[in-house]
C-alpha positions in Angstrom: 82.0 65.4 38.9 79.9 65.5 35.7 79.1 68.0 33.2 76.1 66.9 31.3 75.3 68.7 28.2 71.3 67.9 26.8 71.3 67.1 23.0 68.0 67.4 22.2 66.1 66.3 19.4 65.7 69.3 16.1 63.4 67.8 14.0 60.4 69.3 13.0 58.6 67.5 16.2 58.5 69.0 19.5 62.2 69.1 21.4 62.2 66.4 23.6 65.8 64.9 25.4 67.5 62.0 23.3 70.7 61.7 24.6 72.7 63.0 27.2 76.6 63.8 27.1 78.5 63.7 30.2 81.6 65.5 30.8 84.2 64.3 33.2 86.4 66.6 35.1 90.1 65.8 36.1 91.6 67.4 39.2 92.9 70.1 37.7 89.1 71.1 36.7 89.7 70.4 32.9 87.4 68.2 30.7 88.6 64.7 29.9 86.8 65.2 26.3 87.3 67.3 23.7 84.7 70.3 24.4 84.7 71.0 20.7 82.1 68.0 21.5 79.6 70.8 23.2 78.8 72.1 19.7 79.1 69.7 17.4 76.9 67.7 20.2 74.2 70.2 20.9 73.9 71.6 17.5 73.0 68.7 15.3 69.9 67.2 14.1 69.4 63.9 15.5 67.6 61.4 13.8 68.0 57.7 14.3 71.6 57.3 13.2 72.2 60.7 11.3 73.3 64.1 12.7 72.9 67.0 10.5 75.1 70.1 11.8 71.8 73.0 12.2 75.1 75.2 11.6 75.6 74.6 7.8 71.7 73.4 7.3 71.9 77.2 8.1 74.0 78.9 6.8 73.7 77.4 3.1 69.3 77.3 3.0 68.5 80.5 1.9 65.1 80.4 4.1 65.2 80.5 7.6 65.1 77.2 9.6 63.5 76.4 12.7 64.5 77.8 15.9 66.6 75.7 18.4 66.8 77.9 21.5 67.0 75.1 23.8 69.8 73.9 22.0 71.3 77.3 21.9 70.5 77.9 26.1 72.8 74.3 26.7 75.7 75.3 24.5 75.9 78.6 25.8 75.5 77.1 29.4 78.0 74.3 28.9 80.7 77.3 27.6 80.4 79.0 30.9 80.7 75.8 32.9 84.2 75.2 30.8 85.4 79.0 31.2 84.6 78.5 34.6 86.8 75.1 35.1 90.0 76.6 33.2 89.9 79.8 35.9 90.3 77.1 38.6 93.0 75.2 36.7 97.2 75.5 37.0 98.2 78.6 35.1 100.8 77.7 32.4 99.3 74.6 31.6 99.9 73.6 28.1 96.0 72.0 28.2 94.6 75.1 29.5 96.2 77.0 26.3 94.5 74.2 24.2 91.2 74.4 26.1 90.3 77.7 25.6 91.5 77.3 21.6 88.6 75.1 21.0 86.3 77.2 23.4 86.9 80.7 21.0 86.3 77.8 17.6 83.5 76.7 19.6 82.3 80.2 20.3 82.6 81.5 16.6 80.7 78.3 15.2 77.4 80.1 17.7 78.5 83.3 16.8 78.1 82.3 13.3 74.9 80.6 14.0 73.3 83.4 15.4 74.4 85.9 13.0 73.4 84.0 10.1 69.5 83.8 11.3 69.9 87.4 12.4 71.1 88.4 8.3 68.2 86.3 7.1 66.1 87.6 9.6 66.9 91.5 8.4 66.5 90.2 4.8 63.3 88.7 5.0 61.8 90.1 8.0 58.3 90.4 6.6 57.7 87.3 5.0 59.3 86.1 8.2 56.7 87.7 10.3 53.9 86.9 8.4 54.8 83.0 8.4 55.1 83.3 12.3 51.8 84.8 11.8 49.9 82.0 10.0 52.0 79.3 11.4 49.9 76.5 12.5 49.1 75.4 16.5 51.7 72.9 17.4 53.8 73.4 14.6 57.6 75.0 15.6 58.4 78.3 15.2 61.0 79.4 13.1 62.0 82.6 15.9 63.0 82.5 19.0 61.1 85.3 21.6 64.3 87.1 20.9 64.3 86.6 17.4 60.6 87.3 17.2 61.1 90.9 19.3 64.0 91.7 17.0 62.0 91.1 13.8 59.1 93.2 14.9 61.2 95.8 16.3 63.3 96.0 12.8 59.9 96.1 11.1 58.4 99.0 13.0 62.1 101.2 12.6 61.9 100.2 9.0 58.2 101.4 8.5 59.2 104.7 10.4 62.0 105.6 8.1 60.3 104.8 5.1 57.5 107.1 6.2 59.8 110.0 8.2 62.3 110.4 5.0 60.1 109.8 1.9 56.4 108.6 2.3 55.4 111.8 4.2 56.4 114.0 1.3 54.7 112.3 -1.2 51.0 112.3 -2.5 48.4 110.8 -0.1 47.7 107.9 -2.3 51.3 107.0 -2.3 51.9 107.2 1.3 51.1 103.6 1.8 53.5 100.7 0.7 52.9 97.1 1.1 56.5 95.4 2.5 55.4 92.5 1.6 55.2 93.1 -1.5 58.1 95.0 -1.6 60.4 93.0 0.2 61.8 90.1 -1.6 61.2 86.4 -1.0 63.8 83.5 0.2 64.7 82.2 -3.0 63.6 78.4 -2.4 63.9 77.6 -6.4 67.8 78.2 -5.8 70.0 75.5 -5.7 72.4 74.0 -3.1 74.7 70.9 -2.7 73.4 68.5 0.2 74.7 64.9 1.6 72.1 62.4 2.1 72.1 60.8 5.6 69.1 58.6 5.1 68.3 56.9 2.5 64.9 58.5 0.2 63.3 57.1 -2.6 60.7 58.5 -5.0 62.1 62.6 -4.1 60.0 64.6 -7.1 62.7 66.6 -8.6 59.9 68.2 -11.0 56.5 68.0 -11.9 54.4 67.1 -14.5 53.8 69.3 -16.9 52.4 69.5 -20.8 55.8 69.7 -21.6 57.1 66.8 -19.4 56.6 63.9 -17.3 56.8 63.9 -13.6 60.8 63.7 -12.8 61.7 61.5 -9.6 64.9 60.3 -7.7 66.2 58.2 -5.5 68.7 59.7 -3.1 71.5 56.7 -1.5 73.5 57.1 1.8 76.3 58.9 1.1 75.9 60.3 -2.1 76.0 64.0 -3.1 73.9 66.2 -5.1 73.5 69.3 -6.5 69.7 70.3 -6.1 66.6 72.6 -6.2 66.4 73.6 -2.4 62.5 73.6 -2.7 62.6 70.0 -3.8 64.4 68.7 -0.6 63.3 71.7 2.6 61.6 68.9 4.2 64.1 66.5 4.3 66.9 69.1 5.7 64.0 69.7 8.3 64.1 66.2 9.3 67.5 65.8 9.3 67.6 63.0 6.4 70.2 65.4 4.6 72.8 67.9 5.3 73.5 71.3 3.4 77.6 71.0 2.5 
């Protein structure tokens, strides 16, 4: 019997299956692989030969990334599948203790997923919003319908407050505030440490200016760097490097 979990591709293209990961079950129900494989598996960006962890691209960007509910939908289905086989297996078996170890890590790497787009989600919500907004026909959403309901929700409670507790009581041309403008923005000038995973050449580091000549790099396999995050969003969308 086979489990088969679907990694799919998290680029910035549509999700479409690349590769499929099959897990074998023994007789006594319990994977032959290690199911820490489900997550680090399922949640990584695939592209050609590199895998980017969506986990730390995450938790480290201080925008929020695209939404991967497909991705999200297998783990969590895979989990169940796994919880389900270690009810049917010998009690006191020394694997079945190990088993459900990596299933609780496994669970807390989602948990931590989730969580982290919910923070940003709160942070941000109404730039968040209004990008969902103006985002472009065929181009991938950065909320789930979940994360989407959530964000409006959290919007129209915020609005409500603001108007029940202070904006009621105050002169009519002060009763109107603009969250945009009152919320901050990510901070995309901030900087972060990334691996590169493909090789780029040519990355503009910074612009011309009166002051200065256009500044470029190339980034090798391998190599490390400590960098303006709005310099290199596109290539952590494409999965050419990974936020460490």
């Amino acid at each position: 019997m086979y489990l088969q979990c679907l990694t799919e591709s998290m680029t910035s293209t549509p999700v479409t299956p690349v590769a499929f990961r099959l897990w074998r079950l023994g007789p006594d129900g319990l994977c032959r692989f290690p199911p820490a494989a489900v997550f680090s598996g399922a949640l990584r960006l695939r592209r050609g030969r590199s895998r980017a962890p969506a986990w730390l691209n995450e938790k480290f960007a201080p925008e929020l990334l695209e939404s991967k509910p497909e991705i999200i939908e297998c783990v969590v289905e895979q989990l169940d599948h796994m919880e389900a086989n270690l009810k049917r297996a010998k009690r006191g078996d020394l694997k079945v203790s190990v088993h459900r170890m990596e299933i609780e890590r496994i669970r807390y790497v989602l948990s931590s997923y989730l969580r982290c787009r919910l923070v940003k989600i709160e942070k941000f919500f109404p730039h968040v919003l209004e990008k969902e907004k103006s985002r472009a026909e065929g181009e991938p959403s950065i909320l789930s319908p979940e994360e989407f309901a959530f964000a409006k929700e959290y919007m129209a409670n915020t609005e409500t407050y603001l108007k029940n507790v202070a904006l009621k009581h105050m002169p009519p041309n002060l009763q109107k505030v603009s969250l945009l403008k009152s919320v901050p923005k990510p901070n995309l000038d901030s900087f972060v440490f990334l691996r590169v995973l493909e090789r780029q050449e040519n990355i503009l580091v910074e612009p011309e200016t009166d002051e200065q000549r256009e500044y470029t790099i190339d980034l090798e396999e391998g190599s490390q760097h400590l960098i303006r995050y709005k310099t290199i969003a596109p290539l952590v969308a494409s999965g050419a490097v990974q936020l460490i």
